[in-house]
C-alpha positions as CSV (number, residue, x, y, z in Angstrom):
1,X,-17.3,4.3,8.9
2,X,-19.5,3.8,5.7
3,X,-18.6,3.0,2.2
4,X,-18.9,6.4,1.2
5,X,-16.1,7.3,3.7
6,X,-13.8,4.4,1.6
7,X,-14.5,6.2,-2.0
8,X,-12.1,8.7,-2.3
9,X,-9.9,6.0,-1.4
10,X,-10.8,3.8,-4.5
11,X,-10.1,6.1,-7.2
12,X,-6.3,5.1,-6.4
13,X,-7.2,1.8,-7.6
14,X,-4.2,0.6,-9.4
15,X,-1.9,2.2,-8.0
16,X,-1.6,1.3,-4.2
17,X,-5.0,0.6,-3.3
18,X,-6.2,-2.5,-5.3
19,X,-9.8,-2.7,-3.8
20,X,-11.9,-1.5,-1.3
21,X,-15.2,-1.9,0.0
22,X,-18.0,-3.9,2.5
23,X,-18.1,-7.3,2.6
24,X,-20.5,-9.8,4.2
25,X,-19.9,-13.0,6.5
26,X,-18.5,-15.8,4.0
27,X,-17.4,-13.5,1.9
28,X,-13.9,-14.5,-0.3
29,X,-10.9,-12.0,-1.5
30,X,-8.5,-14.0,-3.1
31,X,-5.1,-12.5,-2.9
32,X,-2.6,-13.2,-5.9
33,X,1.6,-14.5,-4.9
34,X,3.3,-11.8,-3.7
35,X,2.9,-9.2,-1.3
36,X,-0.1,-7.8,-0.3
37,X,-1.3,-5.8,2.3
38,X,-5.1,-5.7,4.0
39,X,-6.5,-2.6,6.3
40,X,-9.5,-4.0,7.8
41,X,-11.5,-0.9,8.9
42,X,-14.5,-2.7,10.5
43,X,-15.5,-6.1,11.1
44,X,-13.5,-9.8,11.7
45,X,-11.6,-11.8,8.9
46,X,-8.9,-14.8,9.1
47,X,-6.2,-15.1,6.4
48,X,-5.3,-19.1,4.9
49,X,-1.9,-19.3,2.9
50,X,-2.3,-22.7,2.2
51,X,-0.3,-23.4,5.4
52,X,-2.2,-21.4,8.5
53,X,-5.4,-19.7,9.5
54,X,-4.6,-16.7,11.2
55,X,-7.2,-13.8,12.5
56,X,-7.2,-10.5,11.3
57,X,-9.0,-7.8,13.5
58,X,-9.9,-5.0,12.6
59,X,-8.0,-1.3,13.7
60,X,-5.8,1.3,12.6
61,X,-3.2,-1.4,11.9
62,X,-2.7,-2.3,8.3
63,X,-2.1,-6.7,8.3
64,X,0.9,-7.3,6.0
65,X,0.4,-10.5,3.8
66,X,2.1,-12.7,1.4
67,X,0.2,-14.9,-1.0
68,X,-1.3,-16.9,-2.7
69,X,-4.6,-16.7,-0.1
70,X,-7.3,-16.2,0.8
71,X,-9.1,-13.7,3.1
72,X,-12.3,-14.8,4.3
73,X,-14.4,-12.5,6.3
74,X,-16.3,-13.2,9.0
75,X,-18.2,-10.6,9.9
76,X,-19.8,-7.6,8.2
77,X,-16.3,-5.2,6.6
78,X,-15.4,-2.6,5.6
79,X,-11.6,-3.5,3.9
80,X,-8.9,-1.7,2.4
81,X,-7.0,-4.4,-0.7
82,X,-3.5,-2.7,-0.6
83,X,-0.2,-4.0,-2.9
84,X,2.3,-4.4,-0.3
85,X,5.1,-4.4,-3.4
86,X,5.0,-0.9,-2.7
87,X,3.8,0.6,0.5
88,X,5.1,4.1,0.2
89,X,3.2,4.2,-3.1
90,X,6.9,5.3,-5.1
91,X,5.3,3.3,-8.3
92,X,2.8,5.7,-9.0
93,X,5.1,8.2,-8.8
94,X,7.9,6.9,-10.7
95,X,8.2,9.9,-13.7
96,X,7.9,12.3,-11.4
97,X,10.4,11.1,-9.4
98,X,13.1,10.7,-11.9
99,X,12.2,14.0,-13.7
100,X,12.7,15.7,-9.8
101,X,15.1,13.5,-8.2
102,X,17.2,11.6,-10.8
103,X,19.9,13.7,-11.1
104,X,20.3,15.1,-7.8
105,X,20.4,11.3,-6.3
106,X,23.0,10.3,-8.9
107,X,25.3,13.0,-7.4
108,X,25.2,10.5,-4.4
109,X,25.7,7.7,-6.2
110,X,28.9,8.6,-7.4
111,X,30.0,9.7,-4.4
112,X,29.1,6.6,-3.1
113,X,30.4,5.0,-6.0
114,X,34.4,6.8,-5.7
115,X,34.5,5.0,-2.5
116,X,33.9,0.9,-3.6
117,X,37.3,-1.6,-5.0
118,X,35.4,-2.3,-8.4
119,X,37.6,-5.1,-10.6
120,X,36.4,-6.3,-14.0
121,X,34.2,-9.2,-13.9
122,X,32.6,-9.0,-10.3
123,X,29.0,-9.2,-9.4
124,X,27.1,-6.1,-7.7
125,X,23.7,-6.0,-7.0
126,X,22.5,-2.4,-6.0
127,X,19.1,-2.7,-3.6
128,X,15.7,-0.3,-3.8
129,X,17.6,0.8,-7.4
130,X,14.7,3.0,-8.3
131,X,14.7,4.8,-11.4
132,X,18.7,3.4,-11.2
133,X,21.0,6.2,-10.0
134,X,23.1,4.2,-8.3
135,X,23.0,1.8,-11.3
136,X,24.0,4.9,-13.4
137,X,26.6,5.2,-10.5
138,X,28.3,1.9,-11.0
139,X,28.2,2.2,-14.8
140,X,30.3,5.1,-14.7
141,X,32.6,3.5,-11.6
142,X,32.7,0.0,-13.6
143,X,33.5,1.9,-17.1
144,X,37.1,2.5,-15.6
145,X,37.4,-1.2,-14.1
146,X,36.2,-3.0,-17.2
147,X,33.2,-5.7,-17.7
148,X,31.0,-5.3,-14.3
149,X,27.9,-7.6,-13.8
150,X,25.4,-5.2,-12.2
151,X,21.7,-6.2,-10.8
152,X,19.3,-3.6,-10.1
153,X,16.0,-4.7,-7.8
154,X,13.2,-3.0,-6.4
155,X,10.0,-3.8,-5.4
156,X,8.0,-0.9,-7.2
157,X,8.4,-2.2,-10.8
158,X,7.1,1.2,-12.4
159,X,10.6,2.7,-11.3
160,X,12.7,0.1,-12.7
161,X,10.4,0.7,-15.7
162,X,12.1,4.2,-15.5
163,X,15.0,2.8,-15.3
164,X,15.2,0.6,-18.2
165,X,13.7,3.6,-20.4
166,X,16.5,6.2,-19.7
167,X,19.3,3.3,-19.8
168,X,23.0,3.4,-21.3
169,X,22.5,0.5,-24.1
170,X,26.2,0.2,-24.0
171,X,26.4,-0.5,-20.4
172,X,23.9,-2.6,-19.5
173,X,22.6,-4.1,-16.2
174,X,19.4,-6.6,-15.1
175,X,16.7,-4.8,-13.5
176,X,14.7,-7.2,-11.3
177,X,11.4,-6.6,-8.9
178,X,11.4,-8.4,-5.7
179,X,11.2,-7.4,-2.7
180,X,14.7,-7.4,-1.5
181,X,13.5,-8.6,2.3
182,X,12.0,-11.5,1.0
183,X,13.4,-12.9,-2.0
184,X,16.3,-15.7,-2.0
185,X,19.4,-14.3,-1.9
186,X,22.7,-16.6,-3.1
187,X,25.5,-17.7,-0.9
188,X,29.0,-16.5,-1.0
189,X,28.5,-15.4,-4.5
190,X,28.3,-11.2,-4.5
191,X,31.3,-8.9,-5.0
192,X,29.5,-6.2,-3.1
193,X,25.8,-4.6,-2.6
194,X,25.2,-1.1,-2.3
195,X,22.4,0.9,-1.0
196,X,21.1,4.4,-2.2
197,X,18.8,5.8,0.4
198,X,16.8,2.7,1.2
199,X,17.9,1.6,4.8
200,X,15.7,3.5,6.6
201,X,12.6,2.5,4.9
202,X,13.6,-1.7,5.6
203,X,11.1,-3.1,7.7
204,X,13.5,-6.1,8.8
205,X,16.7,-4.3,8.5
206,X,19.0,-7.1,11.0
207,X,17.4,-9.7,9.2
208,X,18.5,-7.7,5.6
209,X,21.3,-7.3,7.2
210,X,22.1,-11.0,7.5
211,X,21.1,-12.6,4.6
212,X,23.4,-9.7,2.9
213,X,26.3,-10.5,4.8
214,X,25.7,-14.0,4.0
215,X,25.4,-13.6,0.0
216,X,28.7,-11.9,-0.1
217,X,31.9,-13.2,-0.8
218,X,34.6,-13.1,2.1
219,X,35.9,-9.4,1.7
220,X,32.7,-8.2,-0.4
221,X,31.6,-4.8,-0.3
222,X,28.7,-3.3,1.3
223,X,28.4,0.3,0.6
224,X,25.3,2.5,1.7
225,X,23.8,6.4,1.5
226,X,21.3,7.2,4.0
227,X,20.4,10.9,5.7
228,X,22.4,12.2,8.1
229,X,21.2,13.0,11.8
230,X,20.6,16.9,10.8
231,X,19.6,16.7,7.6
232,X,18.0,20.2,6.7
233,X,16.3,18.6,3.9
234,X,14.7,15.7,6.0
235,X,13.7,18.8,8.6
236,X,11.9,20.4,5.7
237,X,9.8,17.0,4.5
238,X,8.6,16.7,7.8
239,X,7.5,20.4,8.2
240,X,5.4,20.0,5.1
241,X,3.7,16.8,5.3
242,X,0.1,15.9,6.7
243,X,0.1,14.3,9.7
244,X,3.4,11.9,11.0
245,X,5.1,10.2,8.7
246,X,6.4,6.9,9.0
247,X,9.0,6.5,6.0
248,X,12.0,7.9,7.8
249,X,12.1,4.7,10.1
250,X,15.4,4.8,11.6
251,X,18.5,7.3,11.9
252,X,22.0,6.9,10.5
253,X,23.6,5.7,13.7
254,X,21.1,2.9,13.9
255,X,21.7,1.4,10.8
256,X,25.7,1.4,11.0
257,X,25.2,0.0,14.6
258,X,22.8,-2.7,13.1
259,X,25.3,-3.3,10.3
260,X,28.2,-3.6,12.9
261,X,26.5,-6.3,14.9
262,X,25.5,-8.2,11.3
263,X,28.8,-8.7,11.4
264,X,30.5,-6.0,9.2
265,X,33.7,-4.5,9.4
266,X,32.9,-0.3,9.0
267,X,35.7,0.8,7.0
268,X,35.4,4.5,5.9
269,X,32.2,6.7,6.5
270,X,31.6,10.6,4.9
271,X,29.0,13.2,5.1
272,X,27.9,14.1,2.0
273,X,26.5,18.2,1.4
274,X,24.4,18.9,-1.9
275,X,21.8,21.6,-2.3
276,X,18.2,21.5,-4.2
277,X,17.9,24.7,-5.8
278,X,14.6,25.8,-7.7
279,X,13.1,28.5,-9.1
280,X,10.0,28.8,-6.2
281,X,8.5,27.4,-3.8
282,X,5.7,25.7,-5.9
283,X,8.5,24.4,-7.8
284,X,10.4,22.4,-4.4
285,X,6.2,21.5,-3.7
286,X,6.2,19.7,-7.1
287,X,9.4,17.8,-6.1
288,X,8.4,16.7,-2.7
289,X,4.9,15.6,-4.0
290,X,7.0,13.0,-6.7
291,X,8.7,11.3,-3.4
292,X,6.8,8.4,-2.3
293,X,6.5,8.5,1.7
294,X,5.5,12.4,1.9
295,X,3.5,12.4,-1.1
296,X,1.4,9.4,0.1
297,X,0.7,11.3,3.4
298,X,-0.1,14.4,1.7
299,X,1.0,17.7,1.7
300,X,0.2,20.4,3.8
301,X,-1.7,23.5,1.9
302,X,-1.1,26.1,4.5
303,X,3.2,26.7,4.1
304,X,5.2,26.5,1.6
305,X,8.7,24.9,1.1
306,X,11.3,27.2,0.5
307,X,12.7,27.3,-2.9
308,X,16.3,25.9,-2.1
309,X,17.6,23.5,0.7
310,X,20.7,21.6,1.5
311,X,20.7,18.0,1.9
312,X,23.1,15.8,4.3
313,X,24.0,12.3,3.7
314,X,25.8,9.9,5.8
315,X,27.8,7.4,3.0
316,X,29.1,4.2,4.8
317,X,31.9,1.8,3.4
318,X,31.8,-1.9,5.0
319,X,32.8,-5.2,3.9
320,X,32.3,-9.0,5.1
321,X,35.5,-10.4,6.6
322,X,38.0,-11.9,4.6
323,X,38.5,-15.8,4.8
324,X,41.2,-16.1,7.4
325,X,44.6,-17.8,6.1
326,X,46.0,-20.8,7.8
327,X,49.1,-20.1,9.3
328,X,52.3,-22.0,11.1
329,X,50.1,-22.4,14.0
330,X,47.4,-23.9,12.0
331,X,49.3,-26.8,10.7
332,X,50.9,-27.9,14.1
């Protein structure tokens, strides 16, 4: 492979693809804090955060990394510099998506939403927020309930930057990107979490899992929308992207069983039916090409989408055990 073969790649530079070139032995890339990502096409490197060296070999795999670092190379590369704070490239997206998908995913959010015990004054923090329809979601839920503290976070800070633009002034929440697998999460302190169409893209999920269950409150909330089994609209994505696609990671049962062993109690679960409707089928192209996994895989030139398709969504209500009361026995 030649550094000609890498240039279509670099005019994505600045939006996934930070860099990407040939480098010789004793060669430096010095990676900023935060997550990054290195494909290392040919050659032999070794990675140094400061705390150890490891070797990176070169292959189809991409090497996840979190800085500050350095990469030092060690024998003639070729490298691809990705930013791992958005792997399925959403960021570049982000108008797109909320011009195709807000609406439509806010339909889920409030079904989601009709589900939760929202009380004035609680804390929520709603995970992979987006361009905030579930935020939107809770507004509305919260508007009946009184005063709500709401936190949106995401990793792909051009979404939340959708977010903030199209916002309700008068119901305001804090839109934070991180990484929601890796930043420090608080203990005991939540009122609930909730999660639009984001578990099957977690890496980590028992380990999100966890420290979820652990920021909640006894009795908190954890409420969650991800596709059903036979999802016609899931059926479709797949039909029309290039090659396999990797964004659809794990089904619905897997997550609720991973969520059961975290230590949740399930306590209600619903399928969700909405349709896309649209006027073509270049139209339904346009709105698969704004989504972040299938668009950054690419799109197949030879069939077109059909014009309208139903979605399915498996919504999932759980919460964290209550604190257990002492009773007569307790005291004897």
């Amino acid at each position: 492979m030649s550094t000609r073969d890498l240039e279509p790649l670099t005019a994505l530079a600045g939006q996934r693809i930070v860099e990407a070139g040939h480098r010789d032995p004793g060669d430096r890339l010095t990676l900023p804090a935060g997550p990054s990502a290195l494909w290392l096409v040919e050659g032999e490197a070794a990675w140094d955060d400061g705390r150890a060296l490891t070797v990176l070999a070169a292959g189809p795999a991409v090497h996840p990394l979190k800085g500050p670092g350095t990469v030092a190379f060690r024998q003639p590369s070729l490298f691809v510099w990705l930013d791992g704070g958005d792997p399925l490239g959403f960021g570049a997206r982000a108008p797109a998506y909320r011009q195709f998908m807000e609406s439509k995913n806010v339909s889920v959010g409030r079904a989601l939403a009709d589900g939760l015990d929202v009380r004035s004054r609680q804390i929520w923090v709603d995970i992979g927020t987006g361009t905030g329809a579930m935020v939107q979601a809770l507004r509305e839920r919260a508007a009946a309930a009184g005063p709500l503290w709401i936190v949106g976070v995401d990793r792909a800070a051009p979404m939340l930057d959708e977010a903030r633009r199209h916002a309700d002034a008068g119901a305001p929440a804090w839109l934070v990107a991180d990484d929601v697998e890796h930043m420090a999460w608080p203990e005991a302190m939540l009122d609930g979490v909730t999660a639009l169409l984001l578990l099957h893209l977690v890496d980590d999920l028992p380990g999100l899992l966890a420290r979820l269950y652990g920021a909640l409150k006894p009795g908190g909330q954890l409420a969650y929308a991800v596709s059903a089994p036979d999802n016609p609209f899931v059926r479709m994505v797949m039909q029309q992207v290039e090659g396999p696609g990797d964004f659809f990671r794990r089904g619905a049962d897997k997550i609720q069983e991973a969520t059961q062993e975290a230590g949740f109690e399930i306590v209600r679960t619903l399928t969700h039916r909405d349709d896309i409707v649209l006027e073509d089928g270049a139209a339904m192209r346009a709105l698969l090409g704004s989504i972040g996994g299938p668009a950054s895989r690419g799109l197949r030139t030879d069939a077109m989408p059909p014009p309208a398709i139903e979605r399915k969504f498996t919504l999932v209500w759980a919460r964290k055990a209550p604190t257990r009361r002492a009773g007569p026995a307790d005291d004897r």
